[in-house]
DONUSE-312133 format. One record per atom (N, C-alpha, C, O, CB): residue number from 1; x, y, z. Coordinates in steps of 0.2 Angstrom, whole numbers, plus 5000, padded with zeros to 4 digits. Last residue first. Glycine has a CB too. Example, Ala and Ser with C-alpha at 12.3 -4.5 7.8 and 13.67 -1.06 7.14 Angstrom:
REM DONUSE-312133
{fike 2,{5064,4989,5035}} {fike 2,{5068,4995,5036}} {fike 2,{5064,5000,5039}} {fike 2,{5067,5006,5040}} {fike 2,{5070,4997,5029}} {fike 1,{5066,4972,5039}} {fike 1,{5062,4978,5039}} {fike 1,{5066,4984,5039}} {fike 1,{5071,4983,5042}} {fike 1,{5057,4978,5045}} 
This chain:
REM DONUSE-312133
{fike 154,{5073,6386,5471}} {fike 154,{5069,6384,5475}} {fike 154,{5063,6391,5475}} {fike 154,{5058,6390,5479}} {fike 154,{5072,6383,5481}} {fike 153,{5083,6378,5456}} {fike 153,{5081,6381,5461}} {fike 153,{5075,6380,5465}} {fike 153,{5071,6376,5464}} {fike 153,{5081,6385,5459}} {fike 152,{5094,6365,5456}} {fike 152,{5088,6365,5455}} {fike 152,{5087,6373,5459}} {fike 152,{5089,6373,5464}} {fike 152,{5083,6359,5457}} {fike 151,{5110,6366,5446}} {fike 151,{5106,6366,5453}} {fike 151,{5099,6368,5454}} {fike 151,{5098,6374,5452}} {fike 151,{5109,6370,5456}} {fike 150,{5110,6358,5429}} {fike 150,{5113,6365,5432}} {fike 150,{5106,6361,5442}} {fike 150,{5102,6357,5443}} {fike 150,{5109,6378,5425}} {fike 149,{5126,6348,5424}} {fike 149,{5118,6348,5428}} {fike 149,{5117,6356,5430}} {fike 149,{5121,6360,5432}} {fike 149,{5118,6344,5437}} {fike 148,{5135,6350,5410}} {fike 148,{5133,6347,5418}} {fike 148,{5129,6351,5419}} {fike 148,{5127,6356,5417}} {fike 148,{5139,6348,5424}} {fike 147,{5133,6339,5397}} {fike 147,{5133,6345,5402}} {fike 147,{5136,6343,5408}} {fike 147,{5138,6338,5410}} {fike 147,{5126,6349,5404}} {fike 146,{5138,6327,5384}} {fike 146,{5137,6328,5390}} {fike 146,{5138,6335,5394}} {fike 146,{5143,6338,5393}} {fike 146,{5141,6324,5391}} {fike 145,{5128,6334,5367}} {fike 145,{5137,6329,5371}} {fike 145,{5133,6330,5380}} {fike 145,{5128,6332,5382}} {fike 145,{5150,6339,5369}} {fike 144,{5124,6334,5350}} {fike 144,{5123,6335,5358}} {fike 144,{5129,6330,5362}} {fike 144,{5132,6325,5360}} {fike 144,{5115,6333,5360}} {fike 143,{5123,6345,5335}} {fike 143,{5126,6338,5339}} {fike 143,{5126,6338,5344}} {fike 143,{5128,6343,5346}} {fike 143,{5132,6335,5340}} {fike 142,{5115,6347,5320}} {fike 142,{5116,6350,5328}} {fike 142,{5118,6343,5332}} {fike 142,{5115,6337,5332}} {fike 142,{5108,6354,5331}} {fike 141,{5110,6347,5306}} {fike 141,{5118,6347,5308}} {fike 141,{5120,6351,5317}} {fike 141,{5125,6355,5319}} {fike 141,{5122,6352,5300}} {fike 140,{5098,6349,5309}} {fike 140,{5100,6344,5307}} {fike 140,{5106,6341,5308}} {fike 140,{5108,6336,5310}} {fike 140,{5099,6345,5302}} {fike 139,{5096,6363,5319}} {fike 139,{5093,6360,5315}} {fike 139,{5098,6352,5313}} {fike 139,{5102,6351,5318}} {fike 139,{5093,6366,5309}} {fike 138,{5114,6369,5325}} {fike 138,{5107,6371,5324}} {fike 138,{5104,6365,5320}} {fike 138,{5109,6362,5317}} {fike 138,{5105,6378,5321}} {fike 137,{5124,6369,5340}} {fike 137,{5125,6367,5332}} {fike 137,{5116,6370,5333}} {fike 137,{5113,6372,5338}} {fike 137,{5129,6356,5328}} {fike 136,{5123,6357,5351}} {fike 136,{5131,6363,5350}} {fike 136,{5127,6362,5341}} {fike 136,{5127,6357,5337}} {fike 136,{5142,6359,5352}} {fike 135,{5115,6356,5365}} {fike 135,{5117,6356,5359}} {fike 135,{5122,6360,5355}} {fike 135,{5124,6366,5357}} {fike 135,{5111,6356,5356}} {fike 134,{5119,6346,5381}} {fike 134,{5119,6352,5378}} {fike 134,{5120,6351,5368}} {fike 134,{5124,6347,5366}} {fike 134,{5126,6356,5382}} {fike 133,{5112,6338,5394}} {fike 133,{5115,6336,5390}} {fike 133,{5114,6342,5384}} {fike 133,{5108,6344,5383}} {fike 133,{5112,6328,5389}} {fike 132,{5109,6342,5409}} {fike 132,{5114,6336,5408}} {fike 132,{5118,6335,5401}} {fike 132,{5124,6333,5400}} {fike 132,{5109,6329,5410}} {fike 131,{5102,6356,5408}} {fike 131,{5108,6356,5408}} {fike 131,{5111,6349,5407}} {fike 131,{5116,6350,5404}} {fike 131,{5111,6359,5414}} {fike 130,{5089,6355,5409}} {fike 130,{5091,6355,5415}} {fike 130,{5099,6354,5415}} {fike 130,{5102,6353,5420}} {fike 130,{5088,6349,5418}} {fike 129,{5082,6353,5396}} {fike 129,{5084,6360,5401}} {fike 129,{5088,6359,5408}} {fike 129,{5090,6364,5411}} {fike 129,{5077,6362,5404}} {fike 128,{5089,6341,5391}} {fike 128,{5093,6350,5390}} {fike 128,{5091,6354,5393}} {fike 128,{5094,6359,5395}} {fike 128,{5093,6355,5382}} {fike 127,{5085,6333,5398}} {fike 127,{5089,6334,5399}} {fike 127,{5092,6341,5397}} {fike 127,{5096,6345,5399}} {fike 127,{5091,6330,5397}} {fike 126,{5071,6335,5393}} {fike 126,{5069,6337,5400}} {fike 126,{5077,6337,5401}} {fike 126,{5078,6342,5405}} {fike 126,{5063,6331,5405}} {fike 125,{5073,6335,5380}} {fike 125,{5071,6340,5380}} {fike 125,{5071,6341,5387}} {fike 125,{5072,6346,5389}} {fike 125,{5065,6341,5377}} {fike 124,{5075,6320,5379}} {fike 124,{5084,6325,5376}} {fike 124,{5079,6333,5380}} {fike 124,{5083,6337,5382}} {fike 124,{5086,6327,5363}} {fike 123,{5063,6314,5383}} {fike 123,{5068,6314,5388}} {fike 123,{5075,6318,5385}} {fike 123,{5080,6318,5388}} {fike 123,{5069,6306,5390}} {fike 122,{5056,6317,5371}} {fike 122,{5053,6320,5377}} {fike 122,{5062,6321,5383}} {fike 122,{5065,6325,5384}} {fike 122,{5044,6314,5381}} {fike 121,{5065,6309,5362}} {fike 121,{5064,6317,5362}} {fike 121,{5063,6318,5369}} {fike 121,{5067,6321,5373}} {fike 121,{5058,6320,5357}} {fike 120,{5060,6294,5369}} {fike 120,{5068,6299,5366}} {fike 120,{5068,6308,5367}} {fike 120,{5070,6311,5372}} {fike 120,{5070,6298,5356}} {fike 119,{5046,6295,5364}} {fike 119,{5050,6295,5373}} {fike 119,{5059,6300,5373}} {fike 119,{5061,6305,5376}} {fike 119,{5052,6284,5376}} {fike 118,{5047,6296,5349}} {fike 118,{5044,6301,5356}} {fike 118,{5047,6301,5360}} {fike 118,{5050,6306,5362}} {fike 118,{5039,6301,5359}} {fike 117,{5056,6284,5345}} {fike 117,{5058,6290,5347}} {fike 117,{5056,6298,5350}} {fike 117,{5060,6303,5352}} {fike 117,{5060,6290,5343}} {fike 116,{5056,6272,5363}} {fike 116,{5054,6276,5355}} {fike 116,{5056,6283,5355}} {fike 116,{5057,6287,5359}} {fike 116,{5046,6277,5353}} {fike 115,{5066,6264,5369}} {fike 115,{5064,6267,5369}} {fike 115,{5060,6270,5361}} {fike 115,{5063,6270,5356}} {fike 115,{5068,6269,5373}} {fike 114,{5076,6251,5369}} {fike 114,{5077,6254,5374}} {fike 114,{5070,6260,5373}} {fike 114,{5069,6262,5379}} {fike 114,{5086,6255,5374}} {fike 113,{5082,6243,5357}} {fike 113,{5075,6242,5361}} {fike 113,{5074,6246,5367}} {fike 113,{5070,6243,5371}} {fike 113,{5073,6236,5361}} {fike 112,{5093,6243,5354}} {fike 112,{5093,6240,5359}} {fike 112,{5085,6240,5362}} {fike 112,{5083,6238,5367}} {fike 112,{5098,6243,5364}} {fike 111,{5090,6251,5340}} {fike 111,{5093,6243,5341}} {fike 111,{5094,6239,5347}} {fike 111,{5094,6233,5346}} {fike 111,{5100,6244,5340}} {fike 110,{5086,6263,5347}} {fike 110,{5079,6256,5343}} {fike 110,{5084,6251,5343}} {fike 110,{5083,6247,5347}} {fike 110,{5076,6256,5332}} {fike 109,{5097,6269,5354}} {fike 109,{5092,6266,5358}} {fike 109,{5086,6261,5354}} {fike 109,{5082,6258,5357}} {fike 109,{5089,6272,5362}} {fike 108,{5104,6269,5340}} {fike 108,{5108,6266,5347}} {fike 108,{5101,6265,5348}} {fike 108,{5099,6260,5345}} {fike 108,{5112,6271,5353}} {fike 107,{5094,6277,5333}} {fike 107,{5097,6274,5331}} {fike 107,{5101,6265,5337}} {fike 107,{5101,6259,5337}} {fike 107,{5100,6279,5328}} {fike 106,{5096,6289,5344}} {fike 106,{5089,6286,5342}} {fike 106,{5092,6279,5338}} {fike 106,{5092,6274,5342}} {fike 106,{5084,6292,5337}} {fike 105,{5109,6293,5341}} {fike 105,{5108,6292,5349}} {fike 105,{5100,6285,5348}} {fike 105,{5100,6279,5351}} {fike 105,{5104,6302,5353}} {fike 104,{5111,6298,5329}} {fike 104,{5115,6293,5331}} {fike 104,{5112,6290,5338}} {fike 104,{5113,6284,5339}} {fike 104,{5121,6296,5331}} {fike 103,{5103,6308,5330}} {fike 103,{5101,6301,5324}} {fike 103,{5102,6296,5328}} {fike 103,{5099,6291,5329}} {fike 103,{5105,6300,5317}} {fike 102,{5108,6319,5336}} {fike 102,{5104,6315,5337}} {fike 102,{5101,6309,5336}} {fike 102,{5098,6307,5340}} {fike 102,{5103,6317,5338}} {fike 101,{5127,6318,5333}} {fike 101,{5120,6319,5332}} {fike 101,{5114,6314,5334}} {fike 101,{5115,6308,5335}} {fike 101,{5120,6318,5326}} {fike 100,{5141,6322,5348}} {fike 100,{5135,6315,5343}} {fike 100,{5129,6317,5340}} {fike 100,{5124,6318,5345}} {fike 100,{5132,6309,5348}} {fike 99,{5155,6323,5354}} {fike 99,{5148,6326,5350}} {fike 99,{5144,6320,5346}} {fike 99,{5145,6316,5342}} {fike 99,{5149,6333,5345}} {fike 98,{5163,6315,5362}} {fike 98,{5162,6322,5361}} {fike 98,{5158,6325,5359}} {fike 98,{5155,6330,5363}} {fike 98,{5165,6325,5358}} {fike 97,{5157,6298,5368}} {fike 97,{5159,6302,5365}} {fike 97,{5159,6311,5365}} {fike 97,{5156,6313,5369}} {fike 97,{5157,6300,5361}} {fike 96,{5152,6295,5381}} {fike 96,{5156,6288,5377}} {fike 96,{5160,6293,5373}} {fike 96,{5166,6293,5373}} {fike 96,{5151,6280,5373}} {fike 95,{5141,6301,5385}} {fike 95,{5147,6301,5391}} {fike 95,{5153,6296,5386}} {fike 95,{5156,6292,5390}} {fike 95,{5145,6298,5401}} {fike 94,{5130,6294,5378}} {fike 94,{5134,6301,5378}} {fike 94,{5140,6301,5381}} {fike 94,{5145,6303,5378}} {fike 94,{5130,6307,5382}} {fike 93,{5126,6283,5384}} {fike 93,{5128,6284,5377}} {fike 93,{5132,6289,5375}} {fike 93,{5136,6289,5370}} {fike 93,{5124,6284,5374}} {fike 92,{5123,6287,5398}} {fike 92,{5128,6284,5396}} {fike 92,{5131,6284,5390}} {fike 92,{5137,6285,5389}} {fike 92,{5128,6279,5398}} {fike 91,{5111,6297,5393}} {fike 91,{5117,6300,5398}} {fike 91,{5123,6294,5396}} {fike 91,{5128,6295,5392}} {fike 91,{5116,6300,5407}} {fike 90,{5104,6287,5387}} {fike 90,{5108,6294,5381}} {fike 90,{5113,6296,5389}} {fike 90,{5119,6296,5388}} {fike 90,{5099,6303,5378}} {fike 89,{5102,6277,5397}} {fike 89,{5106,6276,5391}} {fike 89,{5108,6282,5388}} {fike 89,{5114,6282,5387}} {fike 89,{5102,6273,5387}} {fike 88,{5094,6285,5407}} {fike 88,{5101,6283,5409}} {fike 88,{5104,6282,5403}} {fike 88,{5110,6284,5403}} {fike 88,{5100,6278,5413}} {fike 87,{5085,6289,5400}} {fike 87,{5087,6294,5402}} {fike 87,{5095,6291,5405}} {fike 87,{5100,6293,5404}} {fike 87,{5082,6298,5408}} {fike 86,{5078,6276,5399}} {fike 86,{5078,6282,5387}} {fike 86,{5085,6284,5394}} {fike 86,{5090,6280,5394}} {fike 86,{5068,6293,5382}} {fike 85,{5075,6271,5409}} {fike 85,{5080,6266,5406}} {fike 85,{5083,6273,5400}} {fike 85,{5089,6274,5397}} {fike 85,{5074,6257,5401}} {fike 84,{5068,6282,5414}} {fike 84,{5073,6280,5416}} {fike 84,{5075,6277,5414}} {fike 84,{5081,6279,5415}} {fike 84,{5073,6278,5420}} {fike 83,{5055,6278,5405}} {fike 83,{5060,6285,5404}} {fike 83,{5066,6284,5409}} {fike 83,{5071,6287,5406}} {fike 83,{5055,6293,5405}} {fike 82,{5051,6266,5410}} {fike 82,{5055,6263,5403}} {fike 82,{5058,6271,5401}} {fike 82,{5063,6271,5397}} {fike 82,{5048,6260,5396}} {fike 81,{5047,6265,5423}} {fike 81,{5054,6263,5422}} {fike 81,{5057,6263,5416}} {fike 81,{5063,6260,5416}} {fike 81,{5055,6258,5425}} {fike 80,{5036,6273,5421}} {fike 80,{5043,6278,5423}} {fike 80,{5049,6275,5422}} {fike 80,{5054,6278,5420}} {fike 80,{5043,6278,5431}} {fike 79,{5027,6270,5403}} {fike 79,{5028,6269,5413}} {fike 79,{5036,6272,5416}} {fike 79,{5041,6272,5412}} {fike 79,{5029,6258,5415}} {fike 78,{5020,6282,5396}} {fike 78,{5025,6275,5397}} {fike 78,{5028,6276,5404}} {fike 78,{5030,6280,5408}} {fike 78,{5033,6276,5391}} {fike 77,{5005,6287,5395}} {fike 77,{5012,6288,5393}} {fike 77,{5015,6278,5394}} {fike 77,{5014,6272,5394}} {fike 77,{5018,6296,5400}} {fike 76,{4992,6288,5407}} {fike 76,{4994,6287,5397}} {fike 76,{5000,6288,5397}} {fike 76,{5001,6293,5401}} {fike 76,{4991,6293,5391}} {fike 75,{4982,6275,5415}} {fike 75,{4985,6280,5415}} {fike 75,{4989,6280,5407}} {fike 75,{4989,6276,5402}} {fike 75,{4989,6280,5422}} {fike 74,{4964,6277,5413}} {fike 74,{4967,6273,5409}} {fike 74,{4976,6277,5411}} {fike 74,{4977,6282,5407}} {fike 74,{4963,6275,5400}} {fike 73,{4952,6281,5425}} {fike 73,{4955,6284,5420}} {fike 73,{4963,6278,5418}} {fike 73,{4966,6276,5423}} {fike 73,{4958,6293,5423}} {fike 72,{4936,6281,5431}} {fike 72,{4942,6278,5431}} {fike 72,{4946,6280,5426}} {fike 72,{4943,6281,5420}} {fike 72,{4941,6273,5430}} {fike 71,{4924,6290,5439}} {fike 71,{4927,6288,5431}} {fike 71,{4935,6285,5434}} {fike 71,{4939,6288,5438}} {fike 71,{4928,6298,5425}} {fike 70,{4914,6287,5450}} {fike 70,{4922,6288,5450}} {fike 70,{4923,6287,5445}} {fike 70,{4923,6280,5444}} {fike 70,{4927,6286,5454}} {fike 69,{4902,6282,5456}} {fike 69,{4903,6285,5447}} {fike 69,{4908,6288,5448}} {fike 69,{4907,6294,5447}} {fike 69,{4897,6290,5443}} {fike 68,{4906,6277,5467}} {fike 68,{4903,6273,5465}} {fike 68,{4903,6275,5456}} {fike 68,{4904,6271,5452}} {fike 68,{4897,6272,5470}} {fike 67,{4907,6286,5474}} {fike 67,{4913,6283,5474}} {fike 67,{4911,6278,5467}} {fike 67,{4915,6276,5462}} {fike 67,{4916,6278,5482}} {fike 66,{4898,6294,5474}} {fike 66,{4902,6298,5472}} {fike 66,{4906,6293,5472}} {fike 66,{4910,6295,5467}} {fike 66,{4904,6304,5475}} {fike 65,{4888,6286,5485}} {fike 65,{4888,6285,5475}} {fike 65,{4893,6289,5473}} {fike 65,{4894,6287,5467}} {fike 65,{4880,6289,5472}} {fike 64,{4901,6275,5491}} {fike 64,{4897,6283,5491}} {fike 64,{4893,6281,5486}} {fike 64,{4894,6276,5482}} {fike 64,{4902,6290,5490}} {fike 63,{4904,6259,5499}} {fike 63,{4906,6265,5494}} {fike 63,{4902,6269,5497}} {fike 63,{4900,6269,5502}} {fike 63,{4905,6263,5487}} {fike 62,{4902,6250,5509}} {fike 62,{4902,6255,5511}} {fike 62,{4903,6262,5506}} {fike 62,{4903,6268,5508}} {fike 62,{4906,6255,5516}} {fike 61,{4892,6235,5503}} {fike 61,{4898,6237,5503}} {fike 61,{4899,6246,5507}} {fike 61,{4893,6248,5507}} {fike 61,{4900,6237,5496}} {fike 60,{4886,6220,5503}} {fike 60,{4885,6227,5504}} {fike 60,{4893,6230,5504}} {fike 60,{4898,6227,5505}} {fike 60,{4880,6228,5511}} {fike 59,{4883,6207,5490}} {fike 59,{4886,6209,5498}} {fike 59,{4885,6216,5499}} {fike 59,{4882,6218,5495}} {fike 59,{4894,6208,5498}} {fike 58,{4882,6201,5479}} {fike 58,{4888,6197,5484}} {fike 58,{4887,6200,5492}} {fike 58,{4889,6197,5497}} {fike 58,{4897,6198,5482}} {fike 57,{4872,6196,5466}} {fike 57,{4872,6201,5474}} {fike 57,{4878,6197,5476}} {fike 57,{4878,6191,5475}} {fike 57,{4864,6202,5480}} {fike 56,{4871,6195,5450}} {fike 56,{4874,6191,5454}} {fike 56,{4875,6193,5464}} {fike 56,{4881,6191,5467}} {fike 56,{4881,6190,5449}} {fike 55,{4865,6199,5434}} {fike 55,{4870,6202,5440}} {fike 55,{4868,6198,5445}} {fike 55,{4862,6197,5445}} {fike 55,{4868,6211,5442}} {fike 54,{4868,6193,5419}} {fike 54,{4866,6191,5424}} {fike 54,{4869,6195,5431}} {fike 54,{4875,6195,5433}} {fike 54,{4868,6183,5422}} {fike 53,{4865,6196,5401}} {fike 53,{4871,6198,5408}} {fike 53,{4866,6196,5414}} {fike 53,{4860,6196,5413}} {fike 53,{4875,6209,5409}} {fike 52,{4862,6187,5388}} {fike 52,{4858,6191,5392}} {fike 52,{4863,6192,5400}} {fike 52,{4865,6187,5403}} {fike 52,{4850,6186,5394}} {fike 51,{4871,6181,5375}} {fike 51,{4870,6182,5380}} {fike 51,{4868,6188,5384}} {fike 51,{4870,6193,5383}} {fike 51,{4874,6179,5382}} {fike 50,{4876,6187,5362}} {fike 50,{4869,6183,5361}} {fike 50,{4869,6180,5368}} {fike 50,{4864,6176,5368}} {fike 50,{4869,6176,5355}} {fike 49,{4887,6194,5367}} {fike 49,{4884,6196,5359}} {fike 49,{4879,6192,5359}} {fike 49,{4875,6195,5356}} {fike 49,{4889,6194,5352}} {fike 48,{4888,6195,5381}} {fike 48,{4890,6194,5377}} {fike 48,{4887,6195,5372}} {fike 48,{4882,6199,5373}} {fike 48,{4893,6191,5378}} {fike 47,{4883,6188,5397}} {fike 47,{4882,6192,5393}} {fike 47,{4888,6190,5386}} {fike 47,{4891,6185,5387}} {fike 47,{4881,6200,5396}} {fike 46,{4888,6180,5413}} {fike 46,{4887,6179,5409}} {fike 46,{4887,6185,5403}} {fike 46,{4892,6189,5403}} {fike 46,{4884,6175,5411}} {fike 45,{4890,6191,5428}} {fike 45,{4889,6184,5424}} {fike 45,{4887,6185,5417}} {fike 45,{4883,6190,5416}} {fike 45,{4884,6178,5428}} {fike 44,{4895,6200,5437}} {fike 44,{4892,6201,5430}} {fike 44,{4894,6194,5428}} {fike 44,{4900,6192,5428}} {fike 44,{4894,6207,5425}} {fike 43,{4891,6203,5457}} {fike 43,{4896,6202,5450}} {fike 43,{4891,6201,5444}} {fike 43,{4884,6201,5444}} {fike 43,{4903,6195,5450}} {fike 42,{4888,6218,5465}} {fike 42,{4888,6214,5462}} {fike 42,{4892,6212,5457}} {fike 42,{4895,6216,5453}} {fike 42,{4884,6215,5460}} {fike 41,{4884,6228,5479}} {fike 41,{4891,6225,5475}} {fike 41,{4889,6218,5470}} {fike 41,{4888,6212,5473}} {fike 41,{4899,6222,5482}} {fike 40,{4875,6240,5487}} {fike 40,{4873,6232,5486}} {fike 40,{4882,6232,5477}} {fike 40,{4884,6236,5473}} {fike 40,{4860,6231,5481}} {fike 39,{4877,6252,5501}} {fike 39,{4879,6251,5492}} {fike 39,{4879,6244,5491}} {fike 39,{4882,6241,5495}} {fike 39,{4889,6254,5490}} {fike 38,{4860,6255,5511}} {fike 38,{4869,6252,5509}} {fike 38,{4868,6250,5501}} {fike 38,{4864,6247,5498}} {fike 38,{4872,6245,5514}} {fike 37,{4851,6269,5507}} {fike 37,{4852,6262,5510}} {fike 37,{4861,6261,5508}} {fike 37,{4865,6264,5505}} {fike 37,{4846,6256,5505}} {fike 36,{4848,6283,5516}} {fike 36,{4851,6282,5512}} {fike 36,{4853,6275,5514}} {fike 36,{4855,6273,5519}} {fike 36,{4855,6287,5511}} {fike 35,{4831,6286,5527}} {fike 35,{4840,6286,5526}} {fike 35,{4842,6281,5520}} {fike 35,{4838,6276,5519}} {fike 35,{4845,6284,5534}} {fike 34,{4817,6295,5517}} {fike 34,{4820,6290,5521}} {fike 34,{4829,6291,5522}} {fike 34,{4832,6294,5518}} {fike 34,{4817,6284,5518}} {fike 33,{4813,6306,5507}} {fike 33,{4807,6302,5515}} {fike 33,{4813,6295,5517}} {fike 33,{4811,6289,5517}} {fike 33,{4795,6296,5511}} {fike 32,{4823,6306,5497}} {fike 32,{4819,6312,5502}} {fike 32,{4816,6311,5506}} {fike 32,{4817,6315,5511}} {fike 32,{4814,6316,5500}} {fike 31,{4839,6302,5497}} {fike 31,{4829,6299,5498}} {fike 31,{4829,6304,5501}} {fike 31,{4832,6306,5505}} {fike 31,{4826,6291,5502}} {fike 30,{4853,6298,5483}} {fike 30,{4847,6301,5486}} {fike 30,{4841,6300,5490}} {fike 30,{4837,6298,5486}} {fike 30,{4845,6303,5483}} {fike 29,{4861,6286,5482}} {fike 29,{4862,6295,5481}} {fike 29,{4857,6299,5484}} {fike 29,{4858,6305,5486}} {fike 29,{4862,6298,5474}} {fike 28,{4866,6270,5485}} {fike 28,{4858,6274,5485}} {fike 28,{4860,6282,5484}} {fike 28,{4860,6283,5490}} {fike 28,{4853,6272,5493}} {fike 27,{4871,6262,5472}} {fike 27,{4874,6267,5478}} {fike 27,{4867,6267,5475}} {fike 27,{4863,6267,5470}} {fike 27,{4880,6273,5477}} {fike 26,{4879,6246,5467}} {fike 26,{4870,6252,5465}} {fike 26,{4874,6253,5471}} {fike 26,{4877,6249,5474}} {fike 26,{4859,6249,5465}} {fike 25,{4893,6241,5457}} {fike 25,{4890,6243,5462}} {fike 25,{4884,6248,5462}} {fike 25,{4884,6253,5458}} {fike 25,{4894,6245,5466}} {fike 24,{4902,6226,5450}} {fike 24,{4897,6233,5449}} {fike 24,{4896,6235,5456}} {fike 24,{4898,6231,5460}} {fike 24,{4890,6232,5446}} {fike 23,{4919,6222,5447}} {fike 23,{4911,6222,5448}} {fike 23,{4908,6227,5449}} {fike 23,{4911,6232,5450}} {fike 23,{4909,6218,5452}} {fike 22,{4932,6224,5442}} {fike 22,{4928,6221,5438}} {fike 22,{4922,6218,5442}} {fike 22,{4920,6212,5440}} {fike 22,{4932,6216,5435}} {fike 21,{4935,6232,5453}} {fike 21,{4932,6237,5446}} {fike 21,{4932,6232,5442}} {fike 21,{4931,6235,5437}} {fike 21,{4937,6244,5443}} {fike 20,{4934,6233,5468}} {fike 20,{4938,6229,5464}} {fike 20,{4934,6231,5455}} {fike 20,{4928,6231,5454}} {fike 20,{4937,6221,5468}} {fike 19,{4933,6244,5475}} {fike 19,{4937,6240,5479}} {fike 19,{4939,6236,5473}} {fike 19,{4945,6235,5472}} {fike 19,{4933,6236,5486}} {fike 18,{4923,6252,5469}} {fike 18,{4928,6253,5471}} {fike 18,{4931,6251,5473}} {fike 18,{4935,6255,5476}} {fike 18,{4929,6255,5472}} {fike 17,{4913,6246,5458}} {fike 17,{4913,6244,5463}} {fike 17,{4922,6247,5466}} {fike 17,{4927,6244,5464}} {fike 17,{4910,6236,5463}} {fike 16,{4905,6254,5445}} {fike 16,{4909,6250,5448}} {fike 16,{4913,6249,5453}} {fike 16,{4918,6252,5451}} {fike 16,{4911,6249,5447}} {fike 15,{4886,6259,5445}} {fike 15,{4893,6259,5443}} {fike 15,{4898,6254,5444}} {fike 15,{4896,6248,5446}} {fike 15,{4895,6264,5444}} {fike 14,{4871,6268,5446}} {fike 14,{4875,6262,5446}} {fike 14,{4882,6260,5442}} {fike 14,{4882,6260,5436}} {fike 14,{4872,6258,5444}} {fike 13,{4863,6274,5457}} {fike 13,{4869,6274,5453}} {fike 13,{4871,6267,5453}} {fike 13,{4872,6263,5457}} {fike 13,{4875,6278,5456}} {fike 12,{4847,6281,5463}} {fike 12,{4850,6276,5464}} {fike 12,{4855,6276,5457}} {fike 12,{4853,6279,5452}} {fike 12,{4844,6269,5465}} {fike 11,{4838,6291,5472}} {fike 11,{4841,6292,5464}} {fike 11,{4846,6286,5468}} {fike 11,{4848,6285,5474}} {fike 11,{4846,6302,5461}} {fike 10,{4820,6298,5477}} {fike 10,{4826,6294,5477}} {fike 10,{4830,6292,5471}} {fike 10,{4828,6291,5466}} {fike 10,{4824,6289,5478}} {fike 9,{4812,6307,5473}} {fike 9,{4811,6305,5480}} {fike 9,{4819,6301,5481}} {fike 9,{4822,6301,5486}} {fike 9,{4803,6300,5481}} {fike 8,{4813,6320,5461}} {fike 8,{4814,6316,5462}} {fike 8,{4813,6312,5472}} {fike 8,{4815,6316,5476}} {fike 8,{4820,6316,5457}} {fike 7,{4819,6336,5460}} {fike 7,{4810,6333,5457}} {fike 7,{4810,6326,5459}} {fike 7,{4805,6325,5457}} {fike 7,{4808,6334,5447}} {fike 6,{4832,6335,5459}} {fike 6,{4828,6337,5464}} {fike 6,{4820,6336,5465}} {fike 6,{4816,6335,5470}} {fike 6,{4828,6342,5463}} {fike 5,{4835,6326,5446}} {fike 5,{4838,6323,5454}} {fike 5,{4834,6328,5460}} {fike 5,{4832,6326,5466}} {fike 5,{4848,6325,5454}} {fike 4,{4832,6338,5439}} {fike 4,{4829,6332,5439}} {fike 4,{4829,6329,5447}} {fike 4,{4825,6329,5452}} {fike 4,{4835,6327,5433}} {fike 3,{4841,6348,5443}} {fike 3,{4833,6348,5445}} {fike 3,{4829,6341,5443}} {fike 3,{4824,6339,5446}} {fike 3,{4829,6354,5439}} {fike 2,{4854,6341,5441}} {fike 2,{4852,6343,5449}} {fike 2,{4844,6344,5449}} {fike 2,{4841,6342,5454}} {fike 2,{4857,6350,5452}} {fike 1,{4854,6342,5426}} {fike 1,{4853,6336,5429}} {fike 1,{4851,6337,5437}} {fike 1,{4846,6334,5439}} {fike 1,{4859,6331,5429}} 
């Protein structure tokens, strides 16, 4: 694409507006004979399945074009406060008994809606390494109880 963009006098982007990402923005990126105009912000009116979209100028803006084709990313897991809720319950659920299968734990946390049982696992795996919570046993018939922490190293 950069020989394209080279062979070229001016390269204009169009994307979404980094201040608010339900409107658009044209970045100017490139002019060989002249300085680089300001980023024009637009909203989108109208379109849809038998509507024609309508872009709408509001204003200039100071974006980049680099700001301007910033992929946005979706974030993915589960929000912090719902592995905080998995990590506090199996610690307290734990600290109630000696040994407990893991069933038992997953079971506990669907009834309270407290977590799935991916999240579950992920959070028994980040506790066993770190010592909070220990397996005694293998496979199926493996039961886990309260540790203690081991000290982070540095």
């Amino acid at each position: 694409m950069e020989c394209l963009v080279a062979t070229i006098r001016s390269a204009l982007f169009l994307g979404t507006d980094p201040s608010d990402r339900n409107r658009l923005a044209l970045a100017h990126g490139k002019a060989s004979a002249s300085a680089l105009g300001k980023t024009i912000v637009f909203d989108l009116e109208g379109g849809g399945k038998e509507d024609v979209p309508v872009l709408r100028a509001l204003g200039f803006s100071d974006a980049t074009d680099a700001d301007v084709c910033q992929v946005q990313r979706n974030s993915v897991g589960r929000p912090s406060t719902e592995r905080a809720k998995a990590i506090e319950f199996v610690l307290e659920y734990l600290h109630n008994s000696d040994l407990m299968p893991w069933e038992a734990v997953e079971r506990a946390a669907e009834a309270r809606s407290i977590a799935s049982p991916g999240t579950l696992n992920s959070v028994r795996a980040e506790l066993a390494k770190t010592g909070q919570i220990i397996q005694i046993g293998k496979g199926r018939n493996a039961k886990w109880r309260l540790g203690s922490p081991r000290p982070e190293s540095d």
